[in-house]
DSSP file (Angstrom, degrees, kcal/mol; ACC not computed):
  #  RESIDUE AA STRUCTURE BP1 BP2  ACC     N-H-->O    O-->H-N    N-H-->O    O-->H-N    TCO  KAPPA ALPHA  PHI   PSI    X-CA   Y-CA   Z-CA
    1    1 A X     >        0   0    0      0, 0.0     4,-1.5     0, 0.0     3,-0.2   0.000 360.0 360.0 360.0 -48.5  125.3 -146.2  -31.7
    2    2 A X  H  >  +     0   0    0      1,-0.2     4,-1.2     2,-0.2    32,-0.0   0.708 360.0  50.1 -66.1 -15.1  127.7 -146.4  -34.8
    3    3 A X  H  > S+     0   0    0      2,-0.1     4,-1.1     3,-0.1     5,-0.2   0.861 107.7  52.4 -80.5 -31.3  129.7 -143.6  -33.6
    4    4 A X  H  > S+     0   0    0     -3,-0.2     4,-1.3     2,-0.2    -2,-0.2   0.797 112.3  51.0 -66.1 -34.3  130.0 -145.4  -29.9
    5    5 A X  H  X S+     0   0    0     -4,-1.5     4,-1.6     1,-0.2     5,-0.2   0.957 110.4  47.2 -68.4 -56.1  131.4 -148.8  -32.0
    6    6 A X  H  < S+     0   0    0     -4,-1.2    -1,-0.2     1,-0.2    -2,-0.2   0.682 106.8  52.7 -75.4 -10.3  133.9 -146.9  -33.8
    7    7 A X  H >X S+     0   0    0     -4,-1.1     3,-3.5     2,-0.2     4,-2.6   0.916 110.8  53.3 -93.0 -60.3  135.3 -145.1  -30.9
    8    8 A X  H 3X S+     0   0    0     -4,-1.3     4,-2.2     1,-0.3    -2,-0.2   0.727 113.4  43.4   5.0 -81.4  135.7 -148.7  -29.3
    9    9 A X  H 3< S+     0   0    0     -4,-1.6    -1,-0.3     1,-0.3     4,-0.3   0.227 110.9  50.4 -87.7   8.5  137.4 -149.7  -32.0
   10   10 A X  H <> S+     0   0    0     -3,-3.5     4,-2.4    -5,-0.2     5,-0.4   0.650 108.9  47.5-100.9 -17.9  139.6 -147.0  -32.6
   11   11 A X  H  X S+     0   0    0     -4,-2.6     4,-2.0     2,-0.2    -2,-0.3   1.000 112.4  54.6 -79.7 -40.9  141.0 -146.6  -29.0
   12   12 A X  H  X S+     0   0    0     -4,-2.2     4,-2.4    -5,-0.5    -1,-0.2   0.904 115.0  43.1 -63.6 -34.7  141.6 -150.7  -29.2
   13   13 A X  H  4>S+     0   0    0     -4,-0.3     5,-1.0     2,-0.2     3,-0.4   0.973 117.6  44.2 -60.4 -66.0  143.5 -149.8  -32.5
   14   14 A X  H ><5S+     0   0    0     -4,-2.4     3,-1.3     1,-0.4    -2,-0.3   0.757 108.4  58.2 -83.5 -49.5  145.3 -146.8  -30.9
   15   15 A X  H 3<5S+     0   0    0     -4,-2.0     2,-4.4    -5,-0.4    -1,-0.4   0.965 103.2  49.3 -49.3 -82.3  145.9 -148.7  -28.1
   16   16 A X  T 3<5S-     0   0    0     -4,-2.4    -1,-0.3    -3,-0.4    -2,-0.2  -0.056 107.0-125.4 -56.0  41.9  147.9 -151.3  -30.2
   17   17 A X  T < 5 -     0   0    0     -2,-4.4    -3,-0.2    -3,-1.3    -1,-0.2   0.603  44.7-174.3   8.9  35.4  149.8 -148.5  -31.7
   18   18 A X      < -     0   0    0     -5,-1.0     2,-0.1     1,-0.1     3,-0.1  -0.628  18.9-143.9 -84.2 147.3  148.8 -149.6  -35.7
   19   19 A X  S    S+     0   0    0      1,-0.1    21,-0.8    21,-0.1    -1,-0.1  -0.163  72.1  35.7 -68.1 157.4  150.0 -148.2  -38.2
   20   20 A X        +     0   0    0      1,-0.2     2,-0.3    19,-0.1    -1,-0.1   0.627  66.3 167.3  70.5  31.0  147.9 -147.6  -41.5
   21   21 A X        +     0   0    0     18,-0.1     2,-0.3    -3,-0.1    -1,-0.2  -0.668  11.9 177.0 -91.2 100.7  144.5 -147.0  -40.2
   22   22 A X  E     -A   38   0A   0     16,-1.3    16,-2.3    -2,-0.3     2,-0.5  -0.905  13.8-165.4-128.7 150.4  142.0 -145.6  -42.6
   23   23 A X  E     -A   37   0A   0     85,-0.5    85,-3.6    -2,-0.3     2,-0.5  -0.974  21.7-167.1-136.5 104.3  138.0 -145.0  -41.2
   24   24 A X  E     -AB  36 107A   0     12,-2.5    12,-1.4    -2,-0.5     2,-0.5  -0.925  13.9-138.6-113.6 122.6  136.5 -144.7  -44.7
   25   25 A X  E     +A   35   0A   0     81,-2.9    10,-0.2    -2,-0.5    81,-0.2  -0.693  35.3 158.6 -60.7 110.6  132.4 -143.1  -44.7
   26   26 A X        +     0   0    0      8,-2.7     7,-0.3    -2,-0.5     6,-0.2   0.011  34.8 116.3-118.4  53.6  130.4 -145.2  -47.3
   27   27 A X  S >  S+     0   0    0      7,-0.3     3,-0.7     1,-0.2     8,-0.1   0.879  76.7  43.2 -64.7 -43.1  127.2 -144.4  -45.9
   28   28 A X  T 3  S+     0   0    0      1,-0.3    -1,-0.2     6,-0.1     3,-0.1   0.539 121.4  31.2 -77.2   0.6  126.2 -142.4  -49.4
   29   29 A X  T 3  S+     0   0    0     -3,-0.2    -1,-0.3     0, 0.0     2,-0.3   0.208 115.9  50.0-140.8  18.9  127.3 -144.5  -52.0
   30   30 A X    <   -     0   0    0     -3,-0.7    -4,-0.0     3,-0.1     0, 0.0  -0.886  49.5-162.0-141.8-176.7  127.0 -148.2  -50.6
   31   31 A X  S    S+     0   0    0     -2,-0.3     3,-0.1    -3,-0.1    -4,-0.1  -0.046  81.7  87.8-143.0  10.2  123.9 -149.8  -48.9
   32   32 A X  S    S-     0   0    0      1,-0.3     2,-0.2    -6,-0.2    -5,-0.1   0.835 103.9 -36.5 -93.8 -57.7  126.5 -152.6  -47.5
   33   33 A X        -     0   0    0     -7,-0.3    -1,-0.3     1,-0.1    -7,-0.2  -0.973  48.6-104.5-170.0-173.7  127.4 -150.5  -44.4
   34   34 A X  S    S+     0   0    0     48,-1.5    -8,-2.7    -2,-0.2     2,-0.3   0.868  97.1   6.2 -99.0 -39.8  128.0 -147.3  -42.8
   35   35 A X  E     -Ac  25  83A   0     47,-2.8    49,-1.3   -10,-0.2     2,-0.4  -0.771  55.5-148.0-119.2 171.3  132.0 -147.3  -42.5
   36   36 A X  E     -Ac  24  84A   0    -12,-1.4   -12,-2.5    -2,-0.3     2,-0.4  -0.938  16.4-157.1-125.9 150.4  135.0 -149.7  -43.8
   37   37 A X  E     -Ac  23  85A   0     47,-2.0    49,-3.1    -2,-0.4   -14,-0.2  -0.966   7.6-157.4-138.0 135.2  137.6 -149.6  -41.5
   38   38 A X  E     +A   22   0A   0    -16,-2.3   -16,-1.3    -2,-0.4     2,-0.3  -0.691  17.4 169.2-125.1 143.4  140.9 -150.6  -43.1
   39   39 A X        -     0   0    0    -18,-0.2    49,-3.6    -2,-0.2     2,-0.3  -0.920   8.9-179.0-165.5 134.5  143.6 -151.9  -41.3
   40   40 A X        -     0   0    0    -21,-0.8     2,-0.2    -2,-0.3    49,-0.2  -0.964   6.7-175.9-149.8-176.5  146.5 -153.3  -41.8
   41   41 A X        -     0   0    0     -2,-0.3    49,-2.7     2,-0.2     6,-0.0  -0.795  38.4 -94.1-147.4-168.6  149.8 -154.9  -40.1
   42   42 A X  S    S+     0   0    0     -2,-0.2     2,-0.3    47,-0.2    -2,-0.0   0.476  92.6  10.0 -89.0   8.7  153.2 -156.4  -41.0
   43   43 A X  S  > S-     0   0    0     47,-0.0     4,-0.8    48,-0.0    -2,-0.2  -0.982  75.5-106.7-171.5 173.7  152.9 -160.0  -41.2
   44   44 A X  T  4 S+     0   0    0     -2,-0.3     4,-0.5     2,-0.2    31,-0.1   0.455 117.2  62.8-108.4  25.6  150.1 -162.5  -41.2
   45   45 A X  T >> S+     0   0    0      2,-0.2     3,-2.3     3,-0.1     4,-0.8   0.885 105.0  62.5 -92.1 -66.0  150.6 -164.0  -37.3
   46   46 A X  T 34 S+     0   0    0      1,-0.3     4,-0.2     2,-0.2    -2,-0.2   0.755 102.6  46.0 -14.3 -42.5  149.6 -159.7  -36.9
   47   47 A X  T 3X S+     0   0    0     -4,-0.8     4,-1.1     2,-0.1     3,-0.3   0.851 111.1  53.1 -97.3  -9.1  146.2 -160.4  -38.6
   48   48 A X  H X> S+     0   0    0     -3,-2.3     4,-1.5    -4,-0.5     3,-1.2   0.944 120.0  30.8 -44.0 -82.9  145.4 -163.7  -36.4
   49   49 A X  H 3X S+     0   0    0     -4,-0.8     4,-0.5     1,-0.2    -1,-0.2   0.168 118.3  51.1 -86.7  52.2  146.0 -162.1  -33.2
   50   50 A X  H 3> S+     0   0    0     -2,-1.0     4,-3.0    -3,-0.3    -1,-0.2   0.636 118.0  44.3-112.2 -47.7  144.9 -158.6  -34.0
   51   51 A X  H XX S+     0   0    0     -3,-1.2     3,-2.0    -4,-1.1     4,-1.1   0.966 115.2  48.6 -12.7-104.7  141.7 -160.4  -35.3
   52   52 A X  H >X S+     0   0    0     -4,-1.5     4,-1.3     1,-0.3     3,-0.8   0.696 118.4  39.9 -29.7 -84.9  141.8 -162.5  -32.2
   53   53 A X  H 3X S+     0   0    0     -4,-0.5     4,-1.3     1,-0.2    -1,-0.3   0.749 109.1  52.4 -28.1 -57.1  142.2 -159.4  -30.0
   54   54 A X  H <X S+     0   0    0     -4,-3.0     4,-1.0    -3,-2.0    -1,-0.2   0.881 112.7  59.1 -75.0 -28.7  139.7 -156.7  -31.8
   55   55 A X  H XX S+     0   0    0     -4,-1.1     3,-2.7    -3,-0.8     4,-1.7   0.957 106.3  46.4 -31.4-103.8  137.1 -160.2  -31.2
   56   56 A X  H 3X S+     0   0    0     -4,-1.3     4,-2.3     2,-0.2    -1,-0.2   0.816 113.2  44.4  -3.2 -52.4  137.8 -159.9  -27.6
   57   57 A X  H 3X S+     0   0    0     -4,-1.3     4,-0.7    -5,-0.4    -1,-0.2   0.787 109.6  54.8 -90.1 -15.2  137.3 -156.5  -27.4
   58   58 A X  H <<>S+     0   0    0     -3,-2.7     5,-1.8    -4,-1.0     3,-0.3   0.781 110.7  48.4 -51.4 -66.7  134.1 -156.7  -29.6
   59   59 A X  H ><5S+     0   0    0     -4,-1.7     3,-5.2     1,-0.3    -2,-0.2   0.907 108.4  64.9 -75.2 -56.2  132.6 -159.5  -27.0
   60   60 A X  H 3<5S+     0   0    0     -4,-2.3    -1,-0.3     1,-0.4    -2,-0.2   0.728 105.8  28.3 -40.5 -58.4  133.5 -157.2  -24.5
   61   61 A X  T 3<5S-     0   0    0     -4,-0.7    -1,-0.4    -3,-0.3    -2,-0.2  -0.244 116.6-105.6-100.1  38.2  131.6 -154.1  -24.8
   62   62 A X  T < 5 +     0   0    0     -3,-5.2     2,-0.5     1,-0.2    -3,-0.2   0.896  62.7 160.4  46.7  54.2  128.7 -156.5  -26.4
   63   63 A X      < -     0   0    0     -5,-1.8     2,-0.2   -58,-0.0    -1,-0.2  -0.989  35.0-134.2-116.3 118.1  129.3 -155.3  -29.8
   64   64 A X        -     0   0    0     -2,-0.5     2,-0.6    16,-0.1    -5,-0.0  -0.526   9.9-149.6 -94.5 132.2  127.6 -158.1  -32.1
   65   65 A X        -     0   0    0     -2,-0.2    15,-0.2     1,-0.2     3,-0.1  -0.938   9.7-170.1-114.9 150.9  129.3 -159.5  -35.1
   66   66 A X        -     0   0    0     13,-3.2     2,-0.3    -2,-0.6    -1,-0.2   0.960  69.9  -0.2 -82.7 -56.5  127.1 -160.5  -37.8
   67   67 A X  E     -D   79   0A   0     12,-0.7    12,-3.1     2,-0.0    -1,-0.3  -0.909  51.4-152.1-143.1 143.9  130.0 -162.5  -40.1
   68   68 A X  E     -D   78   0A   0     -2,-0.3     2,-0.3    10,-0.2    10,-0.2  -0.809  17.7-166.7-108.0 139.2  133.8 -163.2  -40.0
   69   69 A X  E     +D   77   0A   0      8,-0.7     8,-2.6    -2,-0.3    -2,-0.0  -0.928  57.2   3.0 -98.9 131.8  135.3 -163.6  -43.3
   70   70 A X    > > -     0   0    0     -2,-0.3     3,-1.4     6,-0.3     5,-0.6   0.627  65.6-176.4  90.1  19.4  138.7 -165.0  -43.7
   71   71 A X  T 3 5 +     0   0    0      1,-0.2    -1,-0.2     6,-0.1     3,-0.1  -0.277  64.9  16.9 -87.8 168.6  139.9 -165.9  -40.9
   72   72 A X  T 3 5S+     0   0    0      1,-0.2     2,-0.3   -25,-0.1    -1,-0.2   0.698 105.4 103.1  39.2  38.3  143.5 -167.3  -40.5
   73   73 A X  T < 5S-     0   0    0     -3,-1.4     2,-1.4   -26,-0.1    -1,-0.2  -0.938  93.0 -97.6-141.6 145.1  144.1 -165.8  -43.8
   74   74 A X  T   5S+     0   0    0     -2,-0.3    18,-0.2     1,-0.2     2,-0.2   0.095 112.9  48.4 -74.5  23.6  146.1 -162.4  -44.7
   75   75 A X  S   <S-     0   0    0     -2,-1.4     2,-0.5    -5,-0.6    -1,-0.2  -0.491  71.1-172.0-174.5 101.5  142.9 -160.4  -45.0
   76   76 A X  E     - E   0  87A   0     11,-1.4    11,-1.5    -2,-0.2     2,-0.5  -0.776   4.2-165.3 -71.6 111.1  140.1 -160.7  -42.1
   77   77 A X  E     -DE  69  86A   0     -8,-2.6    -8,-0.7    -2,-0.5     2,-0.5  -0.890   6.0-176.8-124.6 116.9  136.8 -159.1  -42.8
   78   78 A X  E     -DE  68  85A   0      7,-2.3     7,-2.9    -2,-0.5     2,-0.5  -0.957  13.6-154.8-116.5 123.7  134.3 -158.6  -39.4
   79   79 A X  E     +DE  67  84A   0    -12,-3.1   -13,-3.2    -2,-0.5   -12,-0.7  -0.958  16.9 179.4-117.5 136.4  130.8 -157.1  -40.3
   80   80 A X        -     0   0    0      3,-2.6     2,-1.1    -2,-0.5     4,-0.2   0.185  47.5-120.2-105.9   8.2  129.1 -155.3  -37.6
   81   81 A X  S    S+     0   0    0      1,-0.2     3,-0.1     2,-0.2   -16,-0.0  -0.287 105.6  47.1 108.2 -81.0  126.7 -154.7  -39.5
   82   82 A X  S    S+     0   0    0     -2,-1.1   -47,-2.8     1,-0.2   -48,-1.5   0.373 126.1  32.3 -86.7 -25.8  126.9 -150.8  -39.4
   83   83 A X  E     -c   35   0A   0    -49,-0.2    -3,-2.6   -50,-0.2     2,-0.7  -0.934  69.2-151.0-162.2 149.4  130.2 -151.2  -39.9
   84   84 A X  E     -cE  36  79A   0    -49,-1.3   -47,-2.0    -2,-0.4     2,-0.4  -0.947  15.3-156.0-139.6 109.6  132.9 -153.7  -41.7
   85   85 A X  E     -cE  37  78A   0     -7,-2.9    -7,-2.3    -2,-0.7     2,-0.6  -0.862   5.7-162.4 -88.1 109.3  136.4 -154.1  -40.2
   86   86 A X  E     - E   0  77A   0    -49,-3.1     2,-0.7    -2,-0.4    -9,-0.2  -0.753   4.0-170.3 -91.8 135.8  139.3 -155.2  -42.8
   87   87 A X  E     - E   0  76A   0    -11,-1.5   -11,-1.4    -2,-0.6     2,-0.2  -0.950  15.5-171.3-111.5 120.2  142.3 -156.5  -41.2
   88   88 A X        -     0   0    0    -49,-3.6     5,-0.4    -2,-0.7   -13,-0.2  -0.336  36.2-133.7-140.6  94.9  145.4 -157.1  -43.7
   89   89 A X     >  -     0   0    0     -2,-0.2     4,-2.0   -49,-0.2     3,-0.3   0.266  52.0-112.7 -18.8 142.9  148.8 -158.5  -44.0
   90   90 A X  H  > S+     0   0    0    -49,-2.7     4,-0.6     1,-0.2    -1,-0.1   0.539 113.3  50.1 -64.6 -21.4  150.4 -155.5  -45.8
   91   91 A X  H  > S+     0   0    0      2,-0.2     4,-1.7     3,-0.1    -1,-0.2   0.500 108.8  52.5 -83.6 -43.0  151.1 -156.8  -49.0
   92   92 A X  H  > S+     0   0    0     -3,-0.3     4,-2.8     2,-0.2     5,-0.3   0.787 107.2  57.0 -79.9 -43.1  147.3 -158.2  -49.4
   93   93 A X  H  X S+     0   0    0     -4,-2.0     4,-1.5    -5,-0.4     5,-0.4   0.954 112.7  37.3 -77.3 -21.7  146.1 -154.6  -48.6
   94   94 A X  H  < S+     0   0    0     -4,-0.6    -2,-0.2     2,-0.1    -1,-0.2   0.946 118.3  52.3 -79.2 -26.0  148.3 -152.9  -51.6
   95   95 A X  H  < S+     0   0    0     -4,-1.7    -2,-0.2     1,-0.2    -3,-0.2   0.942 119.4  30.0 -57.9 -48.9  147.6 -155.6  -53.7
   96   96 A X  H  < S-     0   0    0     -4,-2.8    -1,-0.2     5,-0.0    -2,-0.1   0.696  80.5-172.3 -86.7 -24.9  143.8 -155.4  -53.1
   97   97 A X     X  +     0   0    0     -4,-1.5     4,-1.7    -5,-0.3    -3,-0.1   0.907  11.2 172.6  34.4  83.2  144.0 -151.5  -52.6
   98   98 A X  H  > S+     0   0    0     -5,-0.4     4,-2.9     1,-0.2    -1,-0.1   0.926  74.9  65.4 -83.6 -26.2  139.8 -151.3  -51.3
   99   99 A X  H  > S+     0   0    0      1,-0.2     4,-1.8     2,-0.2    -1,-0.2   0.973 111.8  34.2 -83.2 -34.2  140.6 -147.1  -50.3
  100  100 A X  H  4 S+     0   0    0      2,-0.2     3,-0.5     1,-0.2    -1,-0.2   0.995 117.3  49.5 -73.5 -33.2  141.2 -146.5  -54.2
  101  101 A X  H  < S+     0   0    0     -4,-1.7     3,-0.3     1,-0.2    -2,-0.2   0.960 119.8  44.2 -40.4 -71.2  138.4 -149.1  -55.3
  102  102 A X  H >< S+     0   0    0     -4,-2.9     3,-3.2     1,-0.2     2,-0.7   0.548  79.3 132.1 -57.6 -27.9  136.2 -146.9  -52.5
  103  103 A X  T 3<  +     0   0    0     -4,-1.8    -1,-0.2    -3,-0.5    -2,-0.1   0.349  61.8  65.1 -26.4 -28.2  137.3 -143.2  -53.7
  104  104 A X  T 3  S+     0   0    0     -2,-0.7     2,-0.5    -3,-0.3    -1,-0.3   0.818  92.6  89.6 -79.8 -28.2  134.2 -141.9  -53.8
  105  105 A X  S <  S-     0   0    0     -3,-3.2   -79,-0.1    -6,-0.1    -2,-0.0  -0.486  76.1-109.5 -59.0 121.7  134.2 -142.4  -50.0
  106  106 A X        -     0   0    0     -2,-0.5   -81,-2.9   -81,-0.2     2,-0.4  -0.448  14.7-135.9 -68.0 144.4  135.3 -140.1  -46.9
  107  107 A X  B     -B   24   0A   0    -83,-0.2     2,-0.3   -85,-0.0   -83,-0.2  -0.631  19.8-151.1 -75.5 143.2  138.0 -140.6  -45.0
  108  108 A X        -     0   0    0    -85,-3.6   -85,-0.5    -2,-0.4     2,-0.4  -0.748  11.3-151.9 -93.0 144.3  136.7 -140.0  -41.4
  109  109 A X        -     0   0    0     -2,-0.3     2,-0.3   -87,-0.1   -87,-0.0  -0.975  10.3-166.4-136.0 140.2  139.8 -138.8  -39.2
  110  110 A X        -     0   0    0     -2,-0.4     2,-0.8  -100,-0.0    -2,-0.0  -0.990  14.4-158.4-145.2 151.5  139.4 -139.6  -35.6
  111  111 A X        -     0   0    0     -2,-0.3     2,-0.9     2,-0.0    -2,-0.0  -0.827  26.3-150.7-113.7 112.0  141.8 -137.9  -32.7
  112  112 A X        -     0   0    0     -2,-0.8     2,-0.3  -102,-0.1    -2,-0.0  -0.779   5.7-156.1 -93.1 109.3  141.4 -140.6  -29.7
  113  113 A X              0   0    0     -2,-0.9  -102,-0.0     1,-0.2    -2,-0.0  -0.765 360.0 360.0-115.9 139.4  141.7 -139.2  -26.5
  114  114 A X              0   0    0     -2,-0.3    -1,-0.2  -103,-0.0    -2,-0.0   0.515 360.0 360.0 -88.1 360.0  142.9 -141.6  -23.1
């Protein structure tokens, strides 16, 4: 089932051609969730409706979120539970920099095919 969410939500990504995508495993070192997915765009009306949008798309295939953090604010946080989507104005995501904070987590690389 957590592989069926993240292919969702990466063709919705891929779809919306973003940049700056990182699909980080912390199944072994965290008890929080199984992935972070990092995400981030160039301004912060880009994390409303991207937010707004990955919602949508969420509702759509009946993919439950447990908590929204942050919303209308440069760094959006959706837990699924199994997995915890950051959305972030660029600036908030180098500042906050969660992949070096995470290091001991894999990156997951995923090839999305249409």
């Amino acid at each position: 089932m957590t592989k069926d969410k993240l292919k969702i939500i990466m063709e919705y990504f891929s779809k919306k051609k973003l940049d700056y995508i990182k699909v980080l495993n912390i199944e072994e070192i965290s008890s929080i969730a199984n992935y972070f997915i990092i995400v981030s765009v160039d301004n912060i009306k880009n994390v409303d409706y991207i937010y707004n949008e990955i919602v949508d798309e969420l509702d759509k295939n009946d993919i439950k979120i447990y908590h929204k953090e942050g919303v209308n604010t440069p760094w959006v946080i959706l837990d699924l539970g199994d997995i915890i989507i950051h959305i972030f104005n660029k600036s908030e995501r180098e500042y906050f920099n969660l992949e070096k904070l995470w290091l001991d987590a894999k990156e997951e690389l995923f090839s999305v095919t249409s």
